[in-house]
C-alpha positions in Angstrom: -70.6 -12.6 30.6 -69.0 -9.3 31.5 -71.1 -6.3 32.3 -70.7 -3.7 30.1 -68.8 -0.6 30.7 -71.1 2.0 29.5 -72.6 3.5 26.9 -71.7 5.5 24.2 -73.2 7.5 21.0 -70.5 7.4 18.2 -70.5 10.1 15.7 -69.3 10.7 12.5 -70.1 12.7 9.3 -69.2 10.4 6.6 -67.0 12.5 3.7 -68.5 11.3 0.1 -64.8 10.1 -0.5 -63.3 7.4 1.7 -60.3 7.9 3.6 -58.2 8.0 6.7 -61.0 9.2 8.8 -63.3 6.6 7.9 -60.7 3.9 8.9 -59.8 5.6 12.2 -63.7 5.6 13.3 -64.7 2.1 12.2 -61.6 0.7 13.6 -62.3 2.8 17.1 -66.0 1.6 17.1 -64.6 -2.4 17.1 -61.7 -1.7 19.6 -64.3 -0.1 22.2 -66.7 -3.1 21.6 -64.2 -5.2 22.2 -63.5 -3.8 25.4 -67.2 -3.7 26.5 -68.7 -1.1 25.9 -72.2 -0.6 24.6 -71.2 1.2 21.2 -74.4 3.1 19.2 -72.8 4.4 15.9 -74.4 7.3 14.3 -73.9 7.9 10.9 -74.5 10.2 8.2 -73.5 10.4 4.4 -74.1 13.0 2.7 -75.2 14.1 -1.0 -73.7 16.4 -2.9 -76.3 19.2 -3.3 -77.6 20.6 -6.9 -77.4 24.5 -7.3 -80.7 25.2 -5.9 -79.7 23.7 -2.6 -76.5 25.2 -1.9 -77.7 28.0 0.0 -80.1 25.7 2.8 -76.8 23.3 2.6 -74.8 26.4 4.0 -77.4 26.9 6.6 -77.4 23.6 7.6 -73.8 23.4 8.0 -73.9 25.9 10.8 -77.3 24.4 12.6 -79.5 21.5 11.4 -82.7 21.5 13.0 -83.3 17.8 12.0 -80.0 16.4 13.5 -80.3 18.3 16.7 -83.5 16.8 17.1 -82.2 13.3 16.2 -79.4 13.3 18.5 -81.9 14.5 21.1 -83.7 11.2 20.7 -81.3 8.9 20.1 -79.7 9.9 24.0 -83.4 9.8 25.2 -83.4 6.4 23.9 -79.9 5.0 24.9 -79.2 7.4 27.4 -74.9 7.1 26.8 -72.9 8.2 29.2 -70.5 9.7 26.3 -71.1 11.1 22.9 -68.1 10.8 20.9 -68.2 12.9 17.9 -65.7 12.2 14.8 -67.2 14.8 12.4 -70.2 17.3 12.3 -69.3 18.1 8.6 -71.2 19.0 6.5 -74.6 17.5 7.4 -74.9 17.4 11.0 -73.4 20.2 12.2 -72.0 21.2 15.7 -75.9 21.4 16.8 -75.2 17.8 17.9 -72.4 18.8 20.3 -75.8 21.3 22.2 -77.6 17.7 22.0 -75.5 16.1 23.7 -75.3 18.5 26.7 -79.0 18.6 26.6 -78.4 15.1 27.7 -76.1 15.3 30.1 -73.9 13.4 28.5 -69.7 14.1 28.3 -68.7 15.0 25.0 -65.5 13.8 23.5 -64.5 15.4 20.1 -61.6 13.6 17.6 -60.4 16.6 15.2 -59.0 14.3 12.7 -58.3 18.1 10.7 -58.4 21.8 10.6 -62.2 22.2 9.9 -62.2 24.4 13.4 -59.5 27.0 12.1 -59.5 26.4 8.4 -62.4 26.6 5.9 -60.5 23.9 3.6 -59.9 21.6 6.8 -56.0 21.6 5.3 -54.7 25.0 6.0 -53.0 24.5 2.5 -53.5 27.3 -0.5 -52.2 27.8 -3.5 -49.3 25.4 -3.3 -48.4 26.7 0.1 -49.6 26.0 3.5 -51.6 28.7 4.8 -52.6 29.9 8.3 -54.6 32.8 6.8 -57.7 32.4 9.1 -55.8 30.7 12.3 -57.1 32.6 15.3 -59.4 34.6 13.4 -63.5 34.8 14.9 -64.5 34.5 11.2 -62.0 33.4 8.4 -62.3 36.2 6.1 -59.6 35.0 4.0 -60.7 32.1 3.1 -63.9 33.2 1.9 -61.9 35.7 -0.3 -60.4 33.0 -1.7 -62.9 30.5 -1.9 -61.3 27.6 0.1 -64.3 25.4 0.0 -65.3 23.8 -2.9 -64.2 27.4 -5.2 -66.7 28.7 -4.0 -67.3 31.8 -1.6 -71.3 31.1 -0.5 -70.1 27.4 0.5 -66.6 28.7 1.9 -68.7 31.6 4.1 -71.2 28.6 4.9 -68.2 26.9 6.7 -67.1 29.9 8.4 -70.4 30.9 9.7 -70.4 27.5 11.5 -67.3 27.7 13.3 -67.6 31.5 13.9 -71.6 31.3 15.4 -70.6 28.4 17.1 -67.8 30.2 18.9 -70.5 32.6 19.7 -73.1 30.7 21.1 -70.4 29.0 23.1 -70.7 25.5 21.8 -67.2 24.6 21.9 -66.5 25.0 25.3 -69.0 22.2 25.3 -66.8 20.2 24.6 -65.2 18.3 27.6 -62.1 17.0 26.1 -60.5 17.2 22.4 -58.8 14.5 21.1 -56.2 15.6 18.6 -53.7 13.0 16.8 -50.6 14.9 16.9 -49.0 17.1 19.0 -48.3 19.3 16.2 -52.7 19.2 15.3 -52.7 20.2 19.5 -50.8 23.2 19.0 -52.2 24.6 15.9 -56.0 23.8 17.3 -54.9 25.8 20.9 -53.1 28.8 18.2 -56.8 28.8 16.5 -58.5 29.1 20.0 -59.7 25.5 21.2 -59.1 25.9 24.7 -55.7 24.5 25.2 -56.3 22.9 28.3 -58.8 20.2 26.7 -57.0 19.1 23.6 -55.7 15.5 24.8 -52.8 14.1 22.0 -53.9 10.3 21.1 -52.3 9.1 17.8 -53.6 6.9 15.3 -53.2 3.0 15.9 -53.6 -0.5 13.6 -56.5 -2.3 14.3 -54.4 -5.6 13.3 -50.7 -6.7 13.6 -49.9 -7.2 9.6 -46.4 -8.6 11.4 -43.3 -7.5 9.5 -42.1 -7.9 6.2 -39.0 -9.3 4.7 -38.5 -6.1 2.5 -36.5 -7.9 -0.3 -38.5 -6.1 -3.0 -36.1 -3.7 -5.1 -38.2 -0.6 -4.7 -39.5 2.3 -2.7 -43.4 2.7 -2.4 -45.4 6.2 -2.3 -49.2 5.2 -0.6 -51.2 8.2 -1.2 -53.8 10.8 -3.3 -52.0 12.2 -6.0 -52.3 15.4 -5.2 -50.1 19.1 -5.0 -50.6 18.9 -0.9 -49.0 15.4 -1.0 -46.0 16.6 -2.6 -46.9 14.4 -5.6 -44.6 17.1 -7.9 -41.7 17.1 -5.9 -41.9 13.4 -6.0 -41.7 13.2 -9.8 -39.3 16.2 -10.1 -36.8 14.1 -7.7 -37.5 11.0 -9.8 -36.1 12.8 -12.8 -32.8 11.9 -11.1 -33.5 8.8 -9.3 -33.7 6.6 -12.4 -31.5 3.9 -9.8 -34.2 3.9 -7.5 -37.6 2.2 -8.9 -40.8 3.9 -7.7 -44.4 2.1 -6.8 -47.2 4.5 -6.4 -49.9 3.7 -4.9 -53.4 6.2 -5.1 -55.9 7.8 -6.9 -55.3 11.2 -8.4 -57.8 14.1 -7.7 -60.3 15.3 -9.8 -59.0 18.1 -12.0 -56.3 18.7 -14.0 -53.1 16.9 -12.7 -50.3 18.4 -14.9 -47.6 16.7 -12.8 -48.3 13.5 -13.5 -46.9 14.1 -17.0 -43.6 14.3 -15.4 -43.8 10.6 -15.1 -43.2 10.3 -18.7 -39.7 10.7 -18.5 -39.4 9.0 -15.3 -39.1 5.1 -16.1 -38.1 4.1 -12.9 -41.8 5.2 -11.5 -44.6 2.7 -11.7 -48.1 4.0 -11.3 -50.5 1.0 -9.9 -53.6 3.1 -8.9 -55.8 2.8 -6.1 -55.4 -0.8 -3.9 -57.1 -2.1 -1.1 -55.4 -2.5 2.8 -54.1 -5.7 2.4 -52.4 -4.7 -1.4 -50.9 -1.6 0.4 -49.2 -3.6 3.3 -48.5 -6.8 1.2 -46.3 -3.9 -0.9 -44.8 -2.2 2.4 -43.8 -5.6 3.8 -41.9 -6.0 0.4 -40.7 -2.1 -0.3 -37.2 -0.9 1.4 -38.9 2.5 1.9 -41.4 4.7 2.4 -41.9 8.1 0.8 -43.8 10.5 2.4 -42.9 14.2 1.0 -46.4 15.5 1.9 -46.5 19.6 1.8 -49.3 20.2 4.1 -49.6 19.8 7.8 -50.3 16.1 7.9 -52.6 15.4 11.2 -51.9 12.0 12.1 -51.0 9.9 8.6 -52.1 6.4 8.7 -49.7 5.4 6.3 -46.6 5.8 8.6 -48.1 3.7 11.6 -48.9 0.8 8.4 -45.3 1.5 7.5 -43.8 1.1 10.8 -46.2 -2.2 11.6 -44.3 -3.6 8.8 -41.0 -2.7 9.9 -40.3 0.0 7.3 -38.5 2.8 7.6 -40.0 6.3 6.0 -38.5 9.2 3.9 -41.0 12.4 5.0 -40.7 15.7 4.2 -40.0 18.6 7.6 -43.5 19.4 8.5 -46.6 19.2 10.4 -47.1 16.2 12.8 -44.3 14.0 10.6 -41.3 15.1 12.4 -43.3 13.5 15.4 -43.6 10.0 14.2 -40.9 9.9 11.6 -37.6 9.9 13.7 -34.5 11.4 11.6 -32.0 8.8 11.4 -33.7 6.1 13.8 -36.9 5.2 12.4 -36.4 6.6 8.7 -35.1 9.9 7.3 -36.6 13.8 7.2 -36.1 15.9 4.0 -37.1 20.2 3.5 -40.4 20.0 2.3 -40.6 21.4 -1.3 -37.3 20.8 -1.9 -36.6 18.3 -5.0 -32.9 18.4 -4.4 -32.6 17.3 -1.0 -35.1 14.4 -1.8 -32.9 13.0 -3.9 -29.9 13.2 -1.7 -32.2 11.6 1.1 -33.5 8.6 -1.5 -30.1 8.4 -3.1 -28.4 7.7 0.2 -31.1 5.7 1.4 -30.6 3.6 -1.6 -27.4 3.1 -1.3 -27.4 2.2 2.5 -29.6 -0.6 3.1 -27.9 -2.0 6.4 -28.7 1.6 7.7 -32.0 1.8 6.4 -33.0 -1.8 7.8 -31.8 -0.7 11.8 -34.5 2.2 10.9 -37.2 -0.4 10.4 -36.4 -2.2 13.1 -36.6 0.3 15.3 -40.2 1.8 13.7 -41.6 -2.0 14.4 -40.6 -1.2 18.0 -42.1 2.1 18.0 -45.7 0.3 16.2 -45.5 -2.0 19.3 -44.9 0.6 22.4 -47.4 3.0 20.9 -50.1 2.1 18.3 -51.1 -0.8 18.7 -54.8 -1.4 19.9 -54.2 -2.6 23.4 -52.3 0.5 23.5 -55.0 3.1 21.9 -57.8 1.8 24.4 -55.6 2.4 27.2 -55.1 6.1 26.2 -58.7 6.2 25.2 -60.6 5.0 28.1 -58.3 7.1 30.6 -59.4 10.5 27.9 -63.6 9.1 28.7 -62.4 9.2 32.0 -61.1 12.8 31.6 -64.1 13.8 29.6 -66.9 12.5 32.7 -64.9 14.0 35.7 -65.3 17.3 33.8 -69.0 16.5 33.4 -69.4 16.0 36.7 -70.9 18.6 39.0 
């Protein structure tokens, strides 16, 4: 049997909504595994707390005594040669990341979003996207405007953490940042995470679904339905897309969702709720499209890389890290974000040119196979471990 190639402490905050995130750490805990190495997750999920306990929740989010001292152990027990934190938020907090340095282990850090520089983690407001507190030693404005959760004594909770932090130096602790976008790279370096230890490694599939045959007459939206995912612009261009049928997949938030009343008039849209991995790809290997009009900065979507492992082109919108992955005019098409108009022209001639569109998915199947798939990933990831334990060195 092979000898292992080290140890390592796997971190991650669980959010009390699935997502992205989740599927990115889970699927990185199997690939290293995989590949040898002695993997210890550590896991937290949290619970919401009542009104009497929002105010030691807010303390805890900038240092918990109890995880410190759990992290402490576990590396006294396990003694990993890296920690590799996904999330601190909101019930470990960065006390970990001093932990780990007590142990003399390398810390590696995935920023899968803007927690660091943004109380809201999405640097989105008010239908808008919003660098308010980017660069800022405490995010004022996003305490103003209760970012988090609507409410200022949680928002300020989340900006005390990032701002003490900065103080007592625990992010320089840090040995290398692993950010999935160049796009996520430059806005983190902009907020002040030192530049020259953000390391761009993207998203990857865990599993070849192999490519579709895409005779399916419609276009498929994967996604919450939400403002910040450009869910009304979708519906608005739809008003004029009756041609062009619609499958949208997702939950929508809680709250009051007025857009999804424009549907009503949109017969050509086909709402089918929330669906498990393999209902999402058996759809994209069937769809012609994909349409991603997000209008926040999207940090490293997983639903393109599905997209292109199927061999379908996408429709984005101009903005954060999708202009990165989403090729204009060789491995889908790029709209203005926002802008109901010019999604239409985008779908309209996407619909009507399917030789065109096909050549696009061709070509995102070949960009799934040069860059995210697995093999791939651990190649970029064990030469970033490498990074992050000649740094630790003396």
């Amino acid at each position: 049997m092979s000898e292992l190639r080290g140890t390592v402490l796997v971190v991650y905050n669980r959010y009390s909504t699935r997502g992205g995130e989740d599927e990115v750490f889970e699927s990185e805990v199997e690939l290293l595994r995989q590949h040898r190495w002695d993997v210890i997750p550590v896991t937290e999920t949290p619970i919401p707390p009542s009104r009497t306990q929002l105010l030691r929740a807010a303390t805890n989010i900038v240092w918990s005594v109890g995880w410190h001292r759990r992290l402490r152990e576990l590396a006294r027990v396990h003694r990993p040669s890296i920690v590799h934190i996904h999330n601190t938020f909101p019930t470990m907090s960065p006390s970990i990341i001093r932990a780990a340095r007590d142990a003399d282990a390398a810390v590696v850090h995935t920023v899968h979003n803007y927690r660091l520089i943004c109380p809201s983690a999405i640097c989105y407001r008010d239908a808008h996207t919003c660098e308010d507190c980017v660069g800022r030693k405490f995010a004022w404005p996003g305490v103003l405007h209760r970012c988090y959760k609507g409410s200022r004594l949680q928002t300020a909770g989340v900006a005390a953490s990032v701002a003490v932090h900065g103080v007592l130096n625990t992010w320089q602790q840090v040995d290398v940042y692993i950010s999935p976008s160049l796009f996520g790279r430059e806005l983190l370096a902009r907020g002040g995470v030192p530049p020259d230890r953000i390391i761009v490694k993207p998203n990857f599939m865990p599993s070849d679904p192999g490519v579709g045959k895409h005779d399916g007459e419609f276009c498929v939206f994967v996604g919450r339905l939400s403002a910040q995912k450009g869910m009304l612009t979708l519906l608005q261009a739809w008003q004029r897309l009756e041609h062009v049928p619609l499958k949208v997949v997702g939950d929508a938030v809680p709250g009051p969702t007025p857009f999804l009343d424009a549907h009503h008039s949109a017969s050509s849209v086909e709402f089918l709720g929330r669906a498990d991995r393999s209902k999402v790809l058996a759809l994209m290997k069937e769809a012609r499209f994909l349409i991603m009009p997000s209008e926040w900065y999207e940090v490293g979507p997983l639903s393109i890389l599905e997209a292109f492992a199927c061999g379908l082109p996408v429709i984005a919108s101009r903005l954060g890290a999708m202009p990165e992955f989403v090729q204009d005019g060789h491995t889908g098409l790029l709209f203005t974000p926002g802008d109901s108009q010019d999604l239409v022209a985008t779908v309209d001639w996407a619909w009507r040119h399917p030789e065109e569109m096909a050549a696009m998915g061709r070509e995102a199947r070949r960009q799934y196979e040069t860059r995210y798939t697995p093999e791939r990933n651990y190649q970029m990831l064990a030469k970033i471990y490498e990074s992050a334990l000649e740094r630790r060195m003396p």
